[in-house]
Backbone as CSV, one residue per row, in Angstrom:
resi,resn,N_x,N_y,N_z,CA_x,CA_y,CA_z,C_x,C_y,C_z
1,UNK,3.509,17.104,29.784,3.381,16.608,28.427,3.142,15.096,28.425
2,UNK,3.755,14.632,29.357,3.643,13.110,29.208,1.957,12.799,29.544
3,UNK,1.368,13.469,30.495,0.024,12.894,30.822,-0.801,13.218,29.637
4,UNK,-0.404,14.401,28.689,-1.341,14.684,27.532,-1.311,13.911,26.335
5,UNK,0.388,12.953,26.491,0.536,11.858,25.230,-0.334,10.501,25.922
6,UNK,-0.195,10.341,27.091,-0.905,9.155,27.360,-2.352,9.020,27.372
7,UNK,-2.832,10.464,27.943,-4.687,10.747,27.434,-4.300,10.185,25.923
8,UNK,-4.065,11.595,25.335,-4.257,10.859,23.479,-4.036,9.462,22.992
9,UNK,-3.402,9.144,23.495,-2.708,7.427,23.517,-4.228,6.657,23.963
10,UNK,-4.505,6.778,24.699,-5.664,6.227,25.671,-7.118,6.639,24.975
11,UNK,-7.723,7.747,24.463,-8.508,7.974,23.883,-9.007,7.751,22.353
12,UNK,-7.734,8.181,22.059,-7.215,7.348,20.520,-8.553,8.179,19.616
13,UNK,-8.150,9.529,19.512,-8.923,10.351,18.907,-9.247,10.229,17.160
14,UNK,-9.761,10.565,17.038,-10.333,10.868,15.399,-9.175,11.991,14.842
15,UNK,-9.467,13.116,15.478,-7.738,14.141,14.813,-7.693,14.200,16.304
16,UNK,-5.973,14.495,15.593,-5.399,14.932,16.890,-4.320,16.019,16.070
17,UNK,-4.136,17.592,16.767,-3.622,18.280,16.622,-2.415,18.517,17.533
18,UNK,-0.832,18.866,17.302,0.327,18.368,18.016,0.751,19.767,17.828
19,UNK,0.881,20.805,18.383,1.421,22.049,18.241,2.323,22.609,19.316
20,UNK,3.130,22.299,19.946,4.269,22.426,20.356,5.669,22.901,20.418
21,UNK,6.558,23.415,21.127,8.101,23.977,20.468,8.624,22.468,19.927
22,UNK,8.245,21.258,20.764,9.233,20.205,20.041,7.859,18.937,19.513
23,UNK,7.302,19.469,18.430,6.256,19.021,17.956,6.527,17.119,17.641
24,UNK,7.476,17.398,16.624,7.815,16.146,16.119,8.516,14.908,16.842
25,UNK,9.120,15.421,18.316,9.462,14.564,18.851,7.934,13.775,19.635
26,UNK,7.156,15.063,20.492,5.785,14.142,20.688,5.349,14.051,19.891
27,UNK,4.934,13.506,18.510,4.267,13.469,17.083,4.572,11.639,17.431
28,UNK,5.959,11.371,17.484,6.681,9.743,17.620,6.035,9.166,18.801
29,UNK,5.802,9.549,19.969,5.110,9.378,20.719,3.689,8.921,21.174
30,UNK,3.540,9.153,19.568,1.559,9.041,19.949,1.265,8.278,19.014
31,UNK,0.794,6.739,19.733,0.511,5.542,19.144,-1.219,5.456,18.153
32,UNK,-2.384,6.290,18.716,-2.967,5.646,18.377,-3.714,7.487,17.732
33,UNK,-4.233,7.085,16.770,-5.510,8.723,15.999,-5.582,8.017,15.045
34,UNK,-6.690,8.514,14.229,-7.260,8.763,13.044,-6.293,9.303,12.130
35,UNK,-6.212,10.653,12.671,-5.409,11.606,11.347,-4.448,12.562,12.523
36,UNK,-3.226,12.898,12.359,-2.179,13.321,13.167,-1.952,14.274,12.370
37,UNK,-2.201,16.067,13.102,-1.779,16.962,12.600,-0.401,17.637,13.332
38,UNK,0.665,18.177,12.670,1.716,18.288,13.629,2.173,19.542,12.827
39,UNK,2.197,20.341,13.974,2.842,21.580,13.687,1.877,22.845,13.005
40,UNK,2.445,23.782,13.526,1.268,25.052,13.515,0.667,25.380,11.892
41,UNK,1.731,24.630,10.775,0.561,24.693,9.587,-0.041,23.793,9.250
42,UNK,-0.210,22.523,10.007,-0.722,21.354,9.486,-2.247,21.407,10.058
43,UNK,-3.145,22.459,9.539,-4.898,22.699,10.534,-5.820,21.743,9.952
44,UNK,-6.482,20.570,10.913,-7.260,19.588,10.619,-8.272,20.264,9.635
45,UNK,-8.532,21.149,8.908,-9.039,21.165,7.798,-7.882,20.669,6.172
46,UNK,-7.349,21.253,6.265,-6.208,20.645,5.465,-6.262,19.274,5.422
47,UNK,-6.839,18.461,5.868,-6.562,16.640,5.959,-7.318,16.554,5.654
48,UNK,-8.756,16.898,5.738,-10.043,16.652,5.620,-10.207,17.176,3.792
49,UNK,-10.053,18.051,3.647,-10.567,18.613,2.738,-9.522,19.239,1.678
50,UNK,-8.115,19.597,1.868,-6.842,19.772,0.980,-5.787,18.962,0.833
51,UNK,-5.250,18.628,1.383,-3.689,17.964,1.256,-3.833,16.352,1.514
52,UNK,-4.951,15.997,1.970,-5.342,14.802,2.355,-4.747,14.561,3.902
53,UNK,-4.695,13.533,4.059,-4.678,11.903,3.672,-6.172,11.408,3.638
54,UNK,-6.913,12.614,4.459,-8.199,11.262,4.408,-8.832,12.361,5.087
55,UNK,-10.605,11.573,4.974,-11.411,12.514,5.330,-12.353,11.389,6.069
56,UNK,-12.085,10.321,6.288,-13.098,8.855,6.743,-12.278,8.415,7.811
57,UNK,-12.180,8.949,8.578,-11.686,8.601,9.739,-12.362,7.718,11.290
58,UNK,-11.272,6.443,11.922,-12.118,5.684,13.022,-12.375,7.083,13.756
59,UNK,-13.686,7.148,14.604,-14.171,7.495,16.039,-14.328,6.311,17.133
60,UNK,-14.752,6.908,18.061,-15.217,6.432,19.052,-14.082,5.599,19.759
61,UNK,-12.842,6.071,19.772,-11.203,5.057,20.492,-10.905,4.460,19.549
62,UNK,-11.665,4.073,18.179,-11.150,2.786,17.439,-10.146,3.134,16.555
63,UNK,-9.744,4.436,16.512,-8.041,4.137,16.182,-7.263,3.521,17.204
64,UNK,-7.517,2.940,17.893,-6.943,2.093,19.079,-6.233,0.596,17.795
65,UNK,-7.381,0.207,17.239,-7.202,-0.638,16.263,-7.112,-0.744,14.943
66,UNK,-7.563,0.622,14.374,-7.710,0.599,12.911,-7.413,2.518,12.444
67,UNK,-7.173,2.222,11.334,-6.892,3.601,10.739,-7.906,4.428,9.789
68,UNK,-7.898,5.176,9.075,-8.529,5.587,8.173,-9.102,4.596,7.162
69,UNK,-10.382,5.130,6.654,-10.372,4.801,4.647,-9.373,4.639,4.089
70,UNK,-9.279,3.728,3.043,-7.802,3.797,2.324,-8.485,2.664,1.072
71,UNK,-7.542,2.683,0.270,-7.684,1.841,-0.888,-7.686,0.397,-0.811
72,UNK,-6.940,0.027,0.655,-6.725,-1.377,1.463,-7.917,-1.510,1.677
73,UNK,-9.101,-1.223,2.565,-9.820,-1.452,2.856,-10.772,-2.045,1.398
74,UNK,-10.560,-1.982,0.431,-11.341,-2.573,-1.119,-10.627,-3.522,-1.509
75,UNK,-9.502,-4.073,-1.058,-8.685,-5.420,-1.504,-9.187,-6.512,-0.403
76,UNK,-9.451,-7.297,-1.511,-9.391,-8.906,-1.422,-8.046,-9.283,-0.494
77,UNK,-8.394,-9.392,0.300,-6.691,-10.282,0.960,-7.387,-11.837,1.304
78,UNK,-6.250,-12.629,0.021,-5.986,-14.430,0.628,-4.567,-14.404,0.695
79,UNK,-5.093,-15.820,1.582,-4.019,-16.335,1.965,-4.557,-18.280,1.612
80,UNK,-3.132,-18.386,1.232,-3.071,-19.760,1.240,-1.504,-20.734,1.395
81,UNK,-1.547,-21.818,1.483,-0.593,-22.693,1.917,-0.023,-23.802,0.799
82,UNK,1.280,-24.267,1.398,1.622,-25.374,0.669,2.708,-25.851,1.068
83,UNK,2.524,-27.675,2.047,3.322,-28.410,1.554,3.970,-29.176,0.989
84,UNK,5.165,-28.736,0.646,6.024,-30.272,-0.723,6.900,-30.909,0.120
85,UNK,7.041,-30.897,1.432,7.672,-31.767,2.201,7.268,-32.305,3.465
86,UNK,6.143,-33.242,3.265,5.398,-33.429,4.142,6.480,-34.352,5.645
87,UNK,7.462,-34.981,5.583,8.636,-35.250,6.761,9.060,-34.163,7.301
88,UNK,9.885,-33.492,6.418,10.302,-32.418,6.615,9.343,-30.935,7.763
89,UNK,7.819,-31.495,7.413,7.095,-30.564,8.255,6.651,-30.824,9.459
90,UNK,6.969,-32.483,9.889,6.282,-33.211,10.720,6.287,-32.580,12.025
91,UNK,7.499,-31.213,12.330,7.554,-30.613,13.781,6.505,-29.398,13.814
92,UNK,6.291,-29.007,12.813,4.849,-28.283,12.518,3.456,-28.796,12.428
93,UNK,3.163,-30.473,12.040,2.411,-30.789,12.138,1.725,-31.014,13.747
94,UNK,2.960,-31.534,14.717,2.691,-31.879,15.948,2.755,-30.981,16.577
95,UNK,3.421,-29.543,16.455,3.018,-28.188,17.099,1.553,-27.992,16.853
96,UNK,1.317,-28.300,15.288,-0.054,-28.067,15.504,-0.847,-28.393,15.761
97,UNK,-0.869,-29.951,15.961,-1.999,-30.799,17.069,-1.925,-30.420,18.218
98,UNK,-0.994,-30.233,19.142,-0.787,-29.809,20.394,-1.407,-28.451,20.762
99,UNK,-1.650,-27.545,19.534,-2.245,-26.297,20.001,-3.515,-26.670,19.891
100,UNK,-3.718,-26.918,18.505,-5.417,-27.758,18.701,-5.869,-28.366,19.564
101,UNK,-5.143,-29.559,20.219,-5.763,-30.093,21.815,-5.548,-28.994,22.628
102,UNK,-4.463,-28.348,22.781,-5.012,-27.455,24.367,-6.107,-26.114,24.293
103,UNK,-6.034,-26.269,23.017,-7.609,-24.936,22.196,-8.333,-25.773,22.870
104,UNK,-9.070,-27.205,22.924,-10.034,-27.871,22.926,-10.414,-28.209,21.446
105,UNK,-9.781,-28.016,20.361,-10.242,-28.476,19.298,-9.924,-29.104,18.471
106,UNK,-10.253,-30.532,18.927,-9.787,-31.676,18.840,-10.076,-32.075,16.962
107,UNK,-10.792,-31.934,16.768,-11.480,-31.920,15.497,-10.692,-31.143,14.613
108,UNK,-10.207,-29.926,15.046,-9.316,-29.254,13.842,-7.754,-29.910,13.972
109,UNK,-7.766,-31.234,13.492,-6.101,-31.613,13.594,-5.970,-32.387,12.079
110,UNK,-4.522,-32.524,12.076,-4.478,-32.801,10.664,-4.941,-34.237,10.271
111,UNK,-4.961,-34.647,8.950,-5.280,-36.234,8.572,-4.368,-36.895,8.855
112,UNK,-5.043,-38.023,8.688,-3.830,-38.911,8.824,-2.519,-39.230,7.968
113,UNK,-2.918,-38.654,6.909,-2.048,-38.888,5.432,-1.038,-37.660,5.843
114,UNK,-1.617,-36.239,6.644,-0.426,-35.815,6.968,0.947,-35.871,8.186
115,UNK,0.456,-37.372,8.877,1.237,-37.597,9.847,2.415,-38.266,9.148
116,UNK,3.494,-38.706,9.290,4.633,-39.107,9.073,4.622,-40.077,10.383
117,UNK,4.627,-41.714,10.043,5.099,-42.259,11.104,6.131,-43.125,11.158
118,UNK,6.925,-42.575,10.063,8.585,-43.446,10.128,8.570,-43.520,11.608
């Protein structure tokens, strides 16, 4: 069993069907699919086409990194920042020059207005 969770693990299938006496314990086991069917009534038509979750599923290993269609995939995600204590941040500012020089990117460091040189 273990070499058949680590294939699936490793291949990182589109469905994967889990039918087993101890289904749900290898079900926890298996890091990477598309769509995870577990147990003798859960038949990859049912996902696709009845009960959901989804019918747009990664191929090709890339549930390695990503999951299904979903409603996430249509949101806007920002992000943004803010400091009101520019002293107070000064051990973040110089963490972050220091990563910027050893990136090589010397150019992405902060202004001067955000250095603190009490």
């Amino acid at each position: 069993m273990e070499g058949a969770i680590s294939a699936a693990n490793l291949l990182a299938p589109e469905h994967l069907e889990v039918i087993t006496r101890n289904d749900e314990m290898v079900a926890q086991l298996l890091d990477h699919y598309g769509a995870l069917f577990v147990g003798n009534n859960a038949a990859e038509v049912l996902g696709g086409y009845g009960a959901g979750p989804n019918h747009t599923l990664p191929t090709g290993g890339t549930a390695r990194s990503t999951g299904g269609l979903s409603v996430f995939d249509f949101l806007r995600i920002r992000t943004w920042m803010k400091l009101d204590n520019l002293k107070d941040s000064q051990v973040l500012v110089k963490d972050s020059m220091a990563l910027a020089k050893l990136e090589g990117l010397q150019d992405y460091r902060p202004t001067q207005n955000q250095l603190d040189d009490d």
